[in-house]
C-alpha positions as CSV (number, residue, x, y, z in Angstrom):
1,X,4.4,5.5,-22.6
2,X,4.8,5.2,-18.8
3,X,7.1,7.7,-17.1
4,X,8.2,7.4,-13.2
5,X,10.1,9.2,-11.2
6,X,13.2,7.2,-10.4
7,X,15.0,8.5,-6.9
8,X,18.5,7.4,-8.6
9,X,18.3,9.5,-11.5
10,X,16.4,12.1,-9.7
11,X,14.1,12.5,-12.7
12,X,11.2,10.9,-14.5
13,X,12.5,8.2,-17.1
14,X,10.6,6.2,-19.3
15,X,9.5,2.8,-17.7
16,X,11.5,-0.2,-19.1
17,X,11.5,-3.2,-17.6
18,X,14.4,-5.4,-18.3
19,X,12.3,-8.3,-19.4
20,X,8.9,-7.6,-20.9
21,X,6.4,-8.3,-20.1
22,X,7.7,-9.1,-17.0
23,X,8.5,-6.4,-14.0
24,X,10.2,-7.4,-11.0
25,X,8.9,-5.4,-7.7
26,X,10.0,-5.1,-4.7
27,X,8.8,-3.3,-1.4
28,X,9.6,-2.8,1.9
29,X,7.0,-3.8,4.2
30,X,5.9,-3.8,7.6
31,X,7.6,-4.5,10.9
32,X,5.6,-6.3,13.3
33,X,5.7,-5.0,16.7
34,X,2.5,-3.0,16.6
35,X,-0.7,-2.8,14.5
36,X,0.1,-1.2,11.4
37,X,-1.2,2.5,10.7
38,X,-2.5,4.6,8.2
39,X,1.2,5.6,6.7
40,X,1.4,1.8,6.4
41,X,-1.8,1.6,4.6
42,X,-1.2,4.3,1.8
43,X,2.2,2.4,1.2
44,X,0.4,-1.1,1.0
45,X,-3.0,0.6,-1.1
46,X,-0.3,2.8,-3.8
47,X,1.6,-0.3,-4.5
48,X,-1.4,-2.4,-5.0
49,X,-2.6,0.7,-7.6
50,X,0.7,0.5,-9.3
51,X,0.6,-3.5,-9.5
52,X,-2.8,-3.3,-10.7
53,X,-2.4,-0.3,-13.4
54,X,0.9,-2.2,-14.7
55,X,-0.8,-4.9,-15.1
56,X,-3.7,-2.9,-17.2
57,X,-1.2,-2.0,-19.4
58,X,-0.3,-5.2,-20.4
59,X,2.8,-6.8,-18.2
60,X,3.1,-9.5,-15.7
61,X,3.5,-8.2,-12.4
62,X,5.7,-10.7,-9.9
63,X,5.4,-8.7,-6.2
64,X,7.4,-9.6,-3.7
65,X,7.1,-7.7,0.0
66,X,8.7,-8.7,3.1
67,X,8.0,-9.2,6.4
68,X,10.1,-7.9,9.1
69,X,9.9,-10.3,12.5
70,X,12.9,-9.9,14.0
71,X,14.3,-6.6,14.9
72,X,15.3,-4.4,18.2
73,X,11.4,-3.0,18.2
74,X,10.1,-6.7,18.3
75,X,12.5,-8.0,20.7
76,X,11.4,-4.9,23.0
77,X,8.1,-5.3,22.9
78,X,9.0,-9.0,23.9
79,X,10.6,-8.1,26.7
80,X,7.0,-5.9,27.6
81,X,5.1,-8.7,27.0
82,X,7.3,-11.3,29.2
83,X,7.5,-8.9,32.3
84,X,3.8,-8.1,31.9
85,X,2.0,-11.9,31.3
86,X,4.5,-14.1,33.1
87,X,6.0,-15.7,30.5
88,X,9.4,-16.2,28.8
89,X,10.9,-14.1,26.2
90,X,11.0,-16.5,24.0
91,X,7.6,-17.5,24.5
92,X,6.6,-13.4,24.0
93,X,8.8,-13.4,21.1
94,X,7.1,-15.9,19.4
95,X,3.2,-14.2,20.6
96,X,4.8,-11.0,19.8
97,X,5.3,-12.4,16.1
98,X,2.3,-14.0,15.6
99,X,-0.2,-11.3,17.3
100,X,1.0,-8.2,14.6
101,X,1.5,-10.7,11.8
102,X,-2.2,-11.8,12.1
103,X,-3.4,-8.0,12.5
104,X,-1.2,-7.6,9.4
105,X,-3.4,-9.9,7.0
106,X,-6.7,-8.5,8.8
107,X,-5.7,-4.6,7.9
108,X,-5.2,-6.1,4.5
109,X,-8.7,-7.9,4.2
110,X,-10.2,-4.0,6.2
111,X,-8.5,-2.4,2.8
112,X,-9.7,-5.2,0.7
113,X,-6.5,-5.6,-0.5
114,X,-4.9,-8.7,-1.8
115,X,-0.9,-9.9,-0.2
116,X,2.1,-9.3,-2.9
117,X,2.7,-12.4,-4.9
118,X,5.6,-13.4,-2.3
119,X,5.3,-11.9,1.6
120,X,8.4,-13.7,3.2
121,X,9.1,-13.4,6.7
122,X,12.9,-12.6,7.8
123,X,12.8,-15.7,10.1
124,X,12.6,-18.2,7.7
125,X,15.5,-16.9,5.2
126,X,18.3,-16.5,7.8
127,X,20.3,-19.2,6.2
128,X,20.2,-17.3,3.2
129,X,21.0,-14.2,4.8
130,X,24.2,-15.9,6.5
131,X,25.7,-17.1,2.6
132,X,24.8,-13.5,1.8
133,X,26.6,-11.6,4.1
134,X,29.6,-15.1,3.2
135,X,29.7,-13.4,0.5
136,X,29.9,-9.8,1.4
137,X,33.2,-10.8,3.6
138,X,34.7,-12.8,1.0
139,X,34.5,-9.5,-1.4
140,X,36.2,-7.9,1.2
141,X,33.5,-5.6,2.0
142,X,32.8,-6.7,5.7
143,X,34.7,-7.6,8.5
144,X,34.1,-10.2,11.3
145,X,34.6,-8.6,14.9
146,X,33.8,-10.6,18.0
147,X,30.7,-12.9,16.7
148,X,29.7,-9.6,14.9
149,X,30.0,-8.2,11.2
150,X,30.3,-5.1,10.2
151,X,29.9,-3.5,6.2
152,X,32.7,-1.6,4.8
153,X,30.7,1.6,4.1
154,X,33.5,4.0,3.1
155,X,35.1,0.9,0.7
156,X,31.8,1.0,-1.5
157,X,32.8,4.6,-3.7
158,X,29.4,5.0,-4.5
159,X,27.3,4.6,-1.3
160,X,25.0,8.0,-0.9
161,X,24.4,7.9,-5.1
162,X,20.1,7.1,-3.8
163,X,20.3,10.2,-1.9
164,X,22.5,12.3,-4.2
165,X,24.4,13.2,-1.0
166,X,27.9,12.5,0.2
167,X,28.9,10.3,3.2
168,X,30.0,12.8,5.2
169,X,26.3,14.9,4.1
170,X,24.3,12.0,4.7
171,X,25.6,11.5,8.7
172,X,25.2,15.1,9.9
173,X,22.6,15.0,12.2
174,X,22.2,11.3,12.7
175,X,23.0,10.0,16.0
176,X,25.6,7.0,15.6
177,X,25.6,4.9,18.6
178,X,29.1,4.3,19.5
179,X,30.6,0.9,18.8
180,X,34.5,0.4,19.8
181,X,34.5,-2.7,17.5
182,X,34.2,-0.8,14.3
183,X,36.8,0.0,11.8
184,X,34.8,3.1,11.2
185,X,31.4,4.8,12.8
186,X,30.0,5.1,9.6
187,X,29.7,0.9,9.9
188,X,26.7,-1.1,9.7
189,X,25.7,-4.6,11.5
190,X,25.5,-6.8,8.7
191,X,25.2,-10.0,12.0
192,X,25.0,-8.6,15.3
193,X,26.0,-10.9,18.0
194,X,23.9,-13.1,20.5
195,X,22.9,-10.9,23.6
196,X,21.4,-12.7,26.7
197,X,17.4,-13.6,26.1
198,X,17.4,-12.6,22.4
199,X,16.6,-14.9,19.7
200,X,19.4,-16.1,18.0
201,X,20.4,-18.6,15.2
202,X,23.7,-20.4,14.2
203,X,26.2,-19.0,11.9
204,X,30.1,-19.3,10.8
205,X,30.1,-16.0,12.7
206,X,28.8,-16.9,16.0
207,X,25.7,-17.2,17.4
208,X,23.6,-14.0,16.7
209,X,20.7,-12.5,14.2
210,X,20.6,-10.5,11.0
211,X,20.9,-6.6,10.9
212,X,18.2,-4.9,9.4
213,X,19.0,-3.9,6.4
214,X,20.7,-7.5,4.9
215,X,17.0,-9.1,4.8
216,X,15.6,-7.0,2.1
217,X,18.8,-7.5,0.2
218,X,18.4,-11.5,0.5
219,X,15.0,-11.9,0.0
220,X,15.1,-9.5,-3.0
221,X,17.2,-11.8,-4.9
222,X,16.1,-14.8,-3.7
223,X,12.6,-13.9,-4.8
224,X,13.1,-12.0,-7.6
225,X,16.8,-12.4,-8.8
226,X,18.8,-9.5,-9.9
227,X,18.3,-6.8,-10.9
228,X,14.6,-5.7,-10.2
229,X,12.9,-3.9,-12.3
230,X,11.6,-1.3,-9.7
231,X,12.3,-1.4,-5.6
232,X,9.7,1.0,-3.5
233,X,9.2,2.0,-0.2
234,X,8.5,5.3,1.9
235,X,10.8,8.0,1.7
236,X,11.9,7.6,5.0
237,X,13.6,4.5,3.7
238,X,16.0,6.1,1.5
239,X,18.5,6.5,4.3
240,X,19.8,4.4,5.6
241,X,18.1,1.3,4.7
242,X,18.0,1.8,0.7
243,X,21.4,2.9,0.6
244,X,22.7,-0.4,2.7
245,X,21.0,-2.7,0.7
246,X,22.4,-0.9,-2.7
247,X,25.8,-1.4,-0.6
248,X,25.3,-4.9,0.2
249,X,23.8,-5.8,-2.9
250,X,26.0,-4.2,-5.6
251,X,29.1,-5.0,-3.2
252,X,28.8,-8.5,-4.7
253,X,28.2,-7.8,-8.5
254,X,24.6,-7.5,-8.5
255,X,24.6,-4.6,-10.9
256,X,22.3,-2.3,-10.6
257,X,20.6,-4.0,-7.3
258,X,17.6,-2.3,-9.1
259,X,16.7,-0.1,-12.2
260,X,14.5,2.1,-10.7
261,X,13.5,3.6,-7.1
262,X,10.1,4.9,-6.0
263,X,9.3,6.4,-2.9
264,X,6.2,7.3,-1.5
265,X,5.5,10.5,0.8
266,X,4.5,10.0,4.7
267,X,1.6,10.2,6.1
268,X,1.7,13.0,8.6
269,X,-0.6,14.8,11.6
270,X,-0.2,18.2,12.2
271,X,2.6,18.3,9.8
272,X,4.9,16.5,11.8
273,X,5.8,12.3,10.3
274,X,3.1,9.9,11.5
275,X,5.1,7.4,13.5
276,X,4.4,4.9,15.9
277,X,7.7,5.8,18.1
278,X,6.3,9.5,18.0
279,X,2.8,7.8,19.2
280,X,1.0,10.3,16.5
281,X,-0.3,7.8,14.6
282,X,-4.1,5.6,14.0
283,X,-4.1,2.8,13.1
284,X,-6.1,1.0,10.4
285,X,-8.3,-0.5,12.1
286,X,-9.2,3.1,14.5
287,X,-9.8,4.6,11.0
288,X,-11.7,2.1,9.1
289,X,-14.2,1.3,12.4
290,X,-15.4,5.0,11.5
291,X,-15.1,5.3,7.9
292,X,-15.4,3.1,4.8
293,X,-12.1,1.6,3.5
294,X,-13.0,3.3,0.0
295,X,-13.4,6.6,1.8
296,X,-9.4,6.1,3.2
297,X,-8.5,5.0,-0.2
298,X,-9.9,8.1,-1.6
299,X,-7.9,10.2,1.1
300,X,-4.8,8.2,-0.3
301,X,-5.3,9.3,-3.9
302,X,-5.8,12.9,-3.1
303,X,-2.5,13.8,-3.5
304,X,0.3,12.6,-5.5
305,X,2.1,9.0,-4.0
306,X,5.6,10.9,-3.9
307,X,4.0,14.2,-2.0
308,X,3.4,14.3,2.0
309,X,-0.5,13.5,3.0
310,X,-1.7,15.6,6.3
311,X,-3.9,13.4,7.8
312,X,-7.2,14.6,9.7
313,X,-10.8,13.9,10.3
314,X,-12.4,16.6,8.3
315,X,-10.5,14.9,5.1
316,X,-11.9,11.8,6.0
317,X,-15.0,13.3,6.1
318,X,-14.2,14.8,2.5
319,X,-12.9,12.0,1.1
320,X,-16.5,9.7,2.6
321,X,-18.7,12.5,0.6
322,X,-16.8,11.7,-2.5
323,X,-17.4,8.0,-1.9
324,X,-21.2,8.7,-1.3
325,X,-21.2,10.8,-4.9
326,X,-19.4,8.2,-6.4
327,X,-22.0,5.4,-5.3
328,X,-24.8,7.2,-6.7
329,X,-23.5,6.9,-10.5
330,X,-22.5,3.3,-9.4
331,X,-25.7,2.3,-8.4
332,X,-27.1,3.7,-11.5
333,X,-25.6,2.1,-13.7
334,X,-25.1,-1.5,-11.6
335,X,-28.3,-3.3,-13.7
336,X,-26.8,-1.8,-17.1
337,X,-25.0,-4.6,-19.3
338,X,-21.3,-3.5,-20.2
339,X,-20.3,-2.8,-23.2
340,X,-17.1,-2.2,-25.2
341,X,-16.1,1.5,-25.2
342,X,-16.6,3.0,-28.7
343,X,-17.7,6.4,-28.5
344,X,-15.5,9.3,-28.5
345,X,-17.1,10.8,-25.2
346,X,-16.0,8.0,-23.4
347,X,-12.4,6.8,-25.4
348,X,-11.2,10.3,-24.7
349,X,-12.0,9.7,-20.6
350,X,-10.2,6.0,-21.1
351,X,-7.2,8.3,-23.2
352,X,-7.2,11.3,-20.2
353,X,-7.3,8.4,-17.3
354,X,-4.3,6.9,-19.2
355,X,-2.1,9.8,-19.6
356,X,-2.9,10.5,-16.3
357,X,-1.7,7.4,-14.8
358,X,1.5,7.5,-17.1
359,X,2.8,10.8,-16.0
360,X,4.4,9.3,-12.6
361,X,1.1,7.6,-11.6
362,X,-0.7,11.1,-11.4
363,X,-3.4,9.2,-9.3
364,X,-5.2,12.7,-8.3
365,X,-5.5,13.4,-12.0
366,X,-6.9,10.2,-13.0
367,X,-9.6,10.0,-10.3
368,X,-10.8,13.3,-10.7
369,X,-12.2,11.9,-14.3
370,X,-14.7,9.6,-12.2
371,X,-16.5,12.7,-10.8
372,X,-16.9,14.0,-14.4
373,X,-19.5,11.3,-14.7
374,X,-23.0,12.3,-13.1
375,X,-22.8,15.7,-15.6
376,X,-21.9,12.8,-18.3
377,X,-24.6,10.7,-17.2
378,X,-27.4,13.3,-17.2
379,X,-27.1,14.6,-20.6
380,X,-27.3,11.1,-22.6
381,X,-29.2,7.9,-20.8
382,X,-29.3,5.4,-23.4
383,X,-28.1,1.9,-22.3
384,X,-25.7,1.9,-24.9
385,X,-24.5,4.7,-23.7
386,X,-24.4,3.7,-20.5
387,X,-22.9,0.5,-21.2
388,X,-19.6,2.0,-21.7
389,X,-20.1,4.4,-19.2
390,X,-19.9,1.8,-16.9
391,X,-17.2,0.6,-18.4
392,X,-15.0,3.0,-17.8
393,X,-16.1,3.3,-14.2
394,X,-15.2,-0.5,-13.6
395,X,-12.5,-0.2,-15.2
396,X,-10.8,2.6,-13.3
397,X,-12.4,1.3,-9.9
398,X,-10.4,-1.9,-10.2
399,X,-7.2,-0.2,-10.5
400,X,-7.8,2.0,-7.4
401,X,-9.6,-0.9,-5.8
402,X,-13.3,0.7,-5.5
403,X,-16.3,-0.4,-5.9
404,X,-15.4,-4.0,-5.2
405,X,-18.3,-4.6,-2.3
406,X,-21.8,-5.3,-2.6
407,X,-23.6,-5.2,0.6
408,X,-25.7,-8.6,0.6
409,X,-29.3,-8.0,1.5
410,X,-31.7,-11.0,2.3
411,X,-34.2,-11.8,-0.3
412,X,-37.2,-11.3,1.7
413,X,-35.7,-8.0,2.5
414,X,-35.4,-7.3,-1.3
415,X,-39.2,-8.8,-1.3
416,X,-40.1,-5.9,0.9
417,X,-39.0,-3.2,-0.6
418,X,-40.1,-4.2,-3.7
419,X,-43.9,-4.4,-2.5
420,X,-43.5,-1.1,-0.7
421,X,-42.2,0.0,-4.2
422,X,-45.5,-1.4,-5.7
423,X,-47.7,0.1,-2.7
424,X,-46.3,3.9,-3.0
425,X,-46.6,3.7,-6.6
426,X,-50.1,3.0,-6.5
427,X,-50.7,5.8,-4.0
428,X,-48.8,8.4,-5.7
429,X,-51.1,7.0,-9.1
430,X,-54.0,8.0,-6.7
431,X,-53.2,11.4,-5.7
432,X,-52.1,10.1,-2.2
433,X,-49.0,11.7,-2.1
434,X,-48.9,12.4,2.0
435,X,-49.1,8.4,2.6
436,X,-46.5,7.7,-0.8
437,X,-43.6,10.0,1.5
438,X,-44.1,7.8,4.5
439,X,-43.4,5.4,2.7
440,X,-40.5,7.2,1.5
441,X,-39.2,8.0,4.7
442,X,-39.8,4.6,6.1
443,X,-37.5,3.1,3.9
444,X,-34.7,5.7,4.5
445,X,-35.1,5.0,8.1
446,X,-33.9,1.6,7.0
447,X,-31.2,2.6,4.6
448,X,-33.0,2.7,1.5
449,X,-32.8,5.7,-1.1
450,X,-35.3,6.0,-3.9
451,X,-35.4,7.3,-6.8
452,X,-37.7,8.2,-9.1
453,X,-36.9,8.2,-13.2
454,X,-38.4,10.1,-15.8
455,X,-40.1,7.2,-17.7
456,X,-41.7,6.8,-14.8
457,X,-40.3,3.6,-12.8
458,X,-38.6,4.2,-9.3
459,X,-34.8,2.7,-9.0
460,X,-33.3,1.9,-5.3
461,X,-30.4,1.7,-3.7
462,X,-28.4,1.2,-0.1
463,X,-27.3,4.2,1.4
464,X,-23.8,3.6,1.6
């Protein structure tokens, strides 16, 4: 039985999708001014792990994940790009768009992870955002003010229910910019109107673009329908963002906008929030040009997905040595045939891995279990044994996305180390030890680790 932590309840709850074996996700994803960072990759690689483990368990997963490409931060960086390369702003606009977007898809391929089932971009669901929002008014929940629109916040009784806070609660502290067309400051731009050089598109209100917070709202129930099973994102997003589109949405009957809310904890350096507007942040790409993707992955699952993550080099170191342990089982067993898992050694590592990943995705838990495996390994090496062994690793390595690349060698590569194999072997059989470890070493000098077993063949693998 899988339990999550739901942020409405504010407690874990058994997981039941309104319409097994389907579940309904939705996330919030990236928006794209800049190259996405690390806090943007733990979001993308936990929700991927969640996908992947719900769908070990038996449902149908349909993941839908947005694109944000419009927004102040884009049209800034737009206005950078114009002054700095000569062009116009709508020409940087467009460059600005397609220049992150791309990056996007290439930190996803650096993770070797796969897109949701659905990644829709704002810009192409602004007509559906404008019957939204048509809606909204017609409820009597917004309000049109010179070629703007504004929510009602105070008129939805239940807005601060994700937070557990009250209104007033939830605004101390927050700077609200001052807007004399308001009702109230509390107020949020549902359309904002057309400003001079900004992309804009056509609407019964005016000439303007969307708010923020209305596309998740749209593209939710356009691509999903209503209500969703679960809707995730950091925990940053709980306020404002997930509390507006529980407004917006539930404003027009969609009841419960969705059943349950996870949120993920931030990456942060030096234990302040990793942000690009704090400019404390790497990015992907910085991370994974030193390290293996699996070695960041690994960082990710050492803490809980709803905890903080401190980010810095010596974890990353850390997390690589893990990866280099894990290999050396892999490689191991990568020539034994796969087997079903029988044995009780092994079913009770499937049963811990299990209840693991059912208590709130307790992804710490469940891959400490993998580095139970060389002690496993060493006491019994029978290929049926073994079989299953690598059965279980597979099988938890393709929920947590590991061990997924093979690094292609040429043939006549494999041909040489083969004969040098062949040529050490017969030197060690005549007592020539001194010329068998130069061989040895010249084949670590090119990456290659031997090992020698005790019936007497010698095994080899890349050092990863």
């Amino acid at each position: 039985m899988l339990r999550i932590f739901n942020t409405l309840t504010r407690q874990k709850e058994e997981f039941k999708p309104l319409s097994p074996p389907l579940v309904k996700i939705y996330s919030c994803g990236v928006t794209v001014y800049d190259h996405c960072h690390i806090g943007h990759g733990r979001s993308l690689y936990i929700f991927e792990v969640m996908r992947r483990y719900l769908t070990y368990k038996g449902f149908k997963v349909k993941f839908v994940r947005n694109i944000t490409d419009v927004d102040d931060k884009i049209i800034t960086k737009a206005r950078q790009w114009s002054q700095e390369r000569g062009i116009s702003l709508e020409e940087a606009f467009a460059l600005v768009r397609e220049t992150y977007i791309k990056s996007y898809y290439e930190d996803l391929d650096l993770l070797n992870l796969p897109p949701a089932d659905v990644e829709p971009k704002a810009t192409e669901n602004v007509p559906y955002m404008v019957d939204f929002i048509k809606r909204i008014i017609d409820k009597g929940y917004a309000y049109q003010r010179e070629g703007n629109v504004y929510f009602r916040v105070r008129k939805f009784t239940s807005y601060g229910k994700l937070s557990g806070k009250k209104l007033d609660e939830l605004f101390q502290g927050v700077r609200i910019e001052k807007d004399s067309l308001k009702e109230d400051p509390f107020d949020f731009a549902l359309w904002k109107r057309r400003k001079e050089g900004e992309p804009y598109w056509f609407s019964p209100f005016g000439e303007g673009r969307p708010g923020w917070h209305i596309e998740c709202s749209v593209m939710a129930e356009r691509f999903l329908g209503s209500p969703l099973d679960i809707h995730g994102g950091g925990k940053d997003l709980i306020f404002p963002h997930h509390e507006n589109e529980i407004a917006q949405s539930e404003s027009i009957g969609n009841l419960p906008f969705s059943r349950y809310w996870l949120h993920h904890g931030l990456i942060t350096f030096n234990k302040e929030k990793m942000a690009k507007s704090l400019g404390n942040f790497f990015t992907i790409k910085e991370v994974t040009r030193r390290f293996p993707q699996e070695a960041l992955k690994l960082f990710y699952l050492s803490a809980h997905y709803t905890s903080p993550l401190d980010f810095d080099w010596e974890r990353l170191e850390e997390a690589e040595a893990q990866r280099k342990r894990l290999y050396i089982v892999y490689d191991y067993l990568k020539d034994i045939p796969i087997l079903p898992i029988r044995r009780e050694e092994v079913l009770s590592l499937i049963r811990d891995f299990e209840k693991a990943m059912d208590d709130d995705f307790n992804m710490p838990q469940a891959k400490a279990l993998l580095f139970s495996l060389p002690t496993l390994v060493s006491k019994n090496k029978s290929k049926e044994f073994l079989g299953e062994v690598k059965n279980f690793l597979l099988t938890v390595g393709n929920i947590f996305s590991l061990f997924e690349e093979e690094i292609p060698l040429p043939e006549e590569f494999k041909k040489y180390i083969e004969e040098k194999i062949y040529q050490r072997r017969r030197l060690r059989q005549e007592k020539k030890f001194k010329e068998a470890d130069k061989i040895r070493e010249e084949l670590a000098q090119k990456g290659i680790i031997l090992e020698d077993l005790s019936d007497g063949t010698t095994r080899w693998r890349m050092k990863r």
